[in-house]
C-alpha positions in Angstrom: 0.0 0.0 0.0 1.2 3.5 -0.7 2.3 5.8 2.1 0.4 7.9 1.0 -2.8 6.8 1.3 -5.3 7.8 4.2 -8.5 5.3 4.1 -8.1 2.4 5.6 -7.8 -0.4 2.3 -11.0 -1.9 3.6 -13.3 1.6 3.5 -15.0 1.2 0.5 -16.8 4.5 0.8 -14.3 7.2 -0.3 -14.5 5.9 -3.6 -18.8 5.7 -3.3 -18.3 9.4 -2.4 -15.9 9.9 -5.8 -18.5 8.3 -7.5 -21.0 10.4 -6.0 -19.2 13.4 -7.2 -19.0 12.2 -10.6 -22.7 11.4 -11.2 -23.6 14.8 -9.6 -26.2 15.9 -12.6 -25.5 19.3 -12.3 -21.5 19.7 -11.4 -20.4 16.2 -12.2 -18.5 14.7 -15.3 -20.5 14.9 -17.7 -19.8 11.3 -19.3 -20.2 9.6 -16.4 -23.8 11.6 -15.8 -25.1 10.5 -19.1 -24.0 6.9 -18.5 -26.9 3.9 -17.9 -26.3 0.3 -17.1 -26.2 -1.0 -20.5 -23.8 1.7 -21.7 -21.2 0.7 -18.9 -21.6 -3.1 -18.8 -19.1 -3.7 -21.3 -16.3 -1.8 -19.5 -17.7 -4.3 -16.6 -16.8 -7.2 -18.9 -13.9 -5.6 -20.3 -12.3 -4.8 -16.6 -12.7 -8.4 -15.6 -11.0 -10.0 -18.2 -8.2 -7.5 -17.4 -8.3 -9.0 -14.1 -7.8 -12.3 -15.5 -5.1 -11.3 -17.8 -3.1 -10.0 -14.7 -3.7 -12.7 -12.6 -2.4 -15.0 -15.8 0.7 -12.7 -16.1 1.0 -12.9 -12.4 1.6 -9.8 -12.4 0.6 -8.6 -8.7 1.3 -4.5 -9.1 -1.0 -4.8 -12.4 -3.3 -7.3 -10.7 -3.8 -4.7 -7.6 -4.5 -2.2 -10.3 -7.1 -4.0 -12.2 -9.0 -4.8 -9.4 -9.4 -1.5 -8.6 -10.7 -1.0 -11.7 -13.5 -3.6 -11.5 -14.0 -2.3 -7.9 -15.4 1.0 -9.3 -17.4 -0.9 -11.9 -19.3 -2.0 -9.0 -19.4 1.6 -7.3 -20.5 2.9 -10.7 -23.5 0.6 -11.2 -24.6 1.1 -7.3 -24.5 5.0 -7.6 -26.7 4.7 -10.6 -28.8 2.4 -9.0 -29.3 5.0 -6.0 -30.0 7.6 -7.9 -32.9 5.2 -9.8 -34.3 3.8 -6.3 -33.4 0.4 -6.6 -30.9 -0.2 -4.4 -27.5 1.1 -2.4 -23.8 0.1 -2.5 -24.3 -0.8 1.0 -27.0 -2.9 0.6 -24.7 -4.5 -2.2 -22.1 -5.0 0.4 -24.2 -6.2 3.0 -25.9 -9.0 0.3 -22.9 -10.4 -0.7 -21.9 -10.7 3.0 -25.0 -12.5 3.8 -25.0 -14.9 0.9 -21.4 -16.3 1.3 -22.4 -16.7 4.9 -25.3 -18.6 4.2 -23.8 -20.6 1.8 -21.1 -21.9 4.1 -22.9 -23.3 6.5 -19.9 -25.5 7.6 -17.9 -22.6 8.2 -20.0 -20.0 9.9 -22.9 -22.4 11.0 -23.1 -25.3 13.5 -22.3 -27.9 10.4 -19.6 -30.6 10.3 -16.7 -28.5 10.1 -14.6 -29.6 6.7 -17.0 -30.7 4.4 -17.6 -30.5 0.5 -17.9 -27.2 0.4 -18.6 -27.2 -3.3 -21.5 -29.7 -3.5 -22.8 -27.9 -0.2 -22.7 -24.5 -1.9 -24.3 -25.3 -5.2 -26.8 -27.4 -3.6 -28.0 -23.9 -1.6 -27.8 -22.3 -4.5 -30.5 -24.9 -6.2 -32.6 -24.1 -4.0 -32.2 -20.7 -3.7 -33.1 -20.4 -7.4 -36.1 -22.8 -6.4 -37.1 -20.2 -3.8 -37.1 -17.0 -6.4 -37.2 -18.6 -10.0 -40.5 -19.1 -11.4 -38.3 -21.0 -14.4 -38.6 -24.9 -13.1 -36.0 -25.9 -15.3 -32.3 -27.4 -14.5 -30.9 -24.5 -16.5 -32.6 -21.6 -15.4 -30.1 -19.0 -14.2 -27.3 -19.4 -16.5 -27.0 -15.9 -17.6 -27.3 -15.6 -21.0 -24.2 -12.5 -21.5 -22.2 -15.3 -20.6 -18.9 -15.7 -23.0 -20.5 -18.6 -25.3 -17.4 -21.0 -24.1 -18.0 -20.4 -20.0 -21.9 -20.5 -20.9 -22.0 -23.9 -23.0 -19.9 -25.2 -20.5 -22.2 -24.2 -17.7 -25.3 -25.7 -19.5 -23.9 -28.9 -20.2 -22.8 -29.1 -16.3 -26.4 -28.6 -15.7 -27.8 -31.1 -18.0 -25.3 -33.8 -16.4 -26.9 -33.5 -13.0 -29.8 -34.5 -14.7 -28.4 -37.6 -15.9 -28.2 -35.9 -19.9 -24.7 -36.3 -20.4 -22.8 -39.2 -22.3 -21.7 -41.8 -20.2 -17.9 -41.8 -21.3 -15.6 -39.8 -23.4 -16.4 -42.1 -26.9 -20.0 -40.8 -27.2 -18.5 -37.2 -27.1 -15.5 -37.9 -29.6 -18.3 -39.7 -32.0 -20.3 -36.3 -31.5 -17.5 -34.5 -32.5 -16.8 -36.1 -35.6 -20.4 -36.5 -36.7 -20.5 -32.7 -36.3 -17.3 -32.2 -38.2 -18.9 -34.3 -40.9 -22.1 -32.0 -40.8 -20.3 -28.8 -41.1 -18.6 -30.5 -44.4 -22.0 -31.2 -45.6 -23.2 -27.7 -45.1 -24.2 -25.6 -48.5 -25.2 -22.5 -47.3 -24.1 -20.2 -44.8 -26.6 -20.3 -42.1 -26.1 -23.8 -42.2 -22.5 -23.8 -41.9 -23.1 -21.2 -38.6 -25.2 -23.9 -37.1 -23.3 -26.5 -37.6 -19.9 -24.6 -36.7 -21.8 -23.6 -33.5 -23.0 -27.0 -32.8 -19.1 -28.7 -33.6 -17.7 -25.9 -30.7 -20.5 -27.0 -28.4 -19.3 -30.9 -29.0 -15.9 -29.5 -28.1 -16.7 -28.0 -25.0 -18.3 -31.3 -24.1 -15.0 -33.1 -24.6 -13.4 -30.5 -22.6 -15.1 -31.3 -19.9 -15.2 -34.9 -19.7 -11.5 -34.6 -19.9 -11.8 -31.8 -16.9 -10.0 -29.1 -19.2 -11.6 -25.5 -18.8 -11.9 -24.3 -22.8 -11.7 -20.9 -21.6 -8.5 -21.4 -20.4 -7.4 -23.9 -22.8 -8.1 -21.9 -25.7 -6.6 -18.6 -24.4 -3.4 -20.9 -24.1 -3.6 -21.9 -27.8 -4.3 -18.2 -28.4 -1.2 -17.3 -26.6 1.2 -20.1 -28.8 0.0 -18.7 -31.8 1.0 -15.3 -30.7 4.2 -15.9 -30.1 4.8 -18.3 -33.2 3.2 -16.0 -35.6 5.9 -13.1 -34.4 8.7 -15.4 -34.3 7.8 -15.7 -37.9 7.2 -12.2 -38.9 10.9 -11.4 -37.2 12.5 -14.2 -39.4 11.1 -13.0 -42.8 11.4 -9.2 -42.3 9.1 -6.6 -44.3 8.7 -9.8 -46.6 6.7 -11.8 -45.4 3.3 -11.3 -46.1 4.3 -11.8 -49.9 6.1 -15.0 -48.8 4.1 -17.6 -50.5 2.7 -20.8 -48.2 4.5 -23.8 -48.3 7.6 -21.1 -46.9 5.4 -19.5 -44.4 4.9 -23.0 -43.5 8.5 -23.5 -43.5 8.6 -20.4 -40.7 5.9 -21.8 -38.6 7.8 -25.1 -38.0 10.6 -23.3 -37.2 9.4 -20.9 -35.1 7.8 -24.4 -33.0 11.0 -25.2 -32.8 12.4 -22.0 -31.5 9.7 -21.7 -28.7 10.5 -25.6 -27.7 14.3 -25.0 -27.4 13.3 -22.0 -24.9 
């Protein structure tokens, strides 16, 4: 923590009170005044995968930063929700507070002490939803703004405490190539969205049998090609996007090479 800095790093409310000052309609910023919940949800999105990113750089003077960021996010949508009626940043504080004591009732209750705290939580949170969801169904509650990846995951976790789910990892890989074998099929392109959609929903399946989070997995693969794609660049020079293939594929495996000799 800084020197100087004054609040204590737990005091939430000098930065409701910034906030405050901001949204003031008639001497705040005036971006911030005209700003509703749909306008600033995508900086919500955008500050939590900057989060992520720090945390997968572990880089702890960025991370502190970026949470900082998503903190006022939250301050942000609270203010505006004051100023509408609905609710307070303390009564968002105090509900959070309340659900992860309820939640662990093995912790902060008179339960068993260690337990499977998992299982325990998301069988509260079943019937939580049961208590305040007039949707009956196994799925209700998985947020649609989801990324598609974390959301198809989510829904196919759902369907397999159901008993939906293929048995072993076969059924999926026989999905997977019957999908593949669709999307060749296709002839126009609506079809070839559905079935493209329907091959990465097969793949997140298989990710999950196999216990692998396709989030993280594909930001991994995301990452290699990065890094092979400039080793590339930096061996051609200025020429290489008039390289033709087969030597652009002649870079690539080198560039493999390169990164596994690091």
């Amino acid at each position: 923590m800084s020197s100087n800095s004054k609040a204590s790093p737990a005091d939430i409310m000098p930065l409701a009170k910034v906030m405050a000052r901001l949204r003031d309609p008639d001497t705040g910023c005036p971006w911030d005044v005209e700003q509703d919940f749909a306008s600033i949800a995508p900086y919500t999105i955008e500050e939590a995968y900057e989060v992520a990113d720090a945390i997968e750089r572990d880089d702890m003077a960025a991370l502190r930063d970026e949470l900082g960021d998503l903190l006022l996010q939250v301050a942000f949508h609270s203010r505006m929700a004051e100023q509408a009626g609905h609710f307070t940043l303390q009564e968002v504080i105090d509900g959070i507070t309340e659900k992860m004591i309820r939640r662990h009732p093995h912790v902060f209750g008179e339960g068993t002490g260690r337990t499977d705290g998992h299982a325990q939580w998301e069988a509260i949170k079943a019937a939580e939803r049961a208590e305040k969801e007039p949707d009956p169904s196994a799925l209700a509650g998985v947020a649609i703004a989801l990324p598609a990846l974390l959301r198809a995951e989510k829904l196919q976790k759902r369907a397999a405490r159901t008993g939906f789910d293929w048995p072993d990892i076969g059924g999926v890989i026989d999905k997977i190539e019957e999908e593949l074998d669709e999307v060749q099929a296709a002839t126009t392109q609506a079809e070839r969205e559905e079935e493209v959609g329907d091959l990465l929903f097969a793949v997140v399946n298989l990710a999950r049998h196999l216990k692998v989070d396709p989030e993280v997995a594909l930001r991994a693969a995301n990452g290699k090609f990065d890094k092979r794609f400039r080793i590339m660049e930096g061996l051609a020079g200025e020429d290489f996007p008039t390289l033709p293939l087969d030597e652009k594929e002649g870079l690539w495996q080198q560039a493999k090479r390169q990164l596994r000799q690091a």
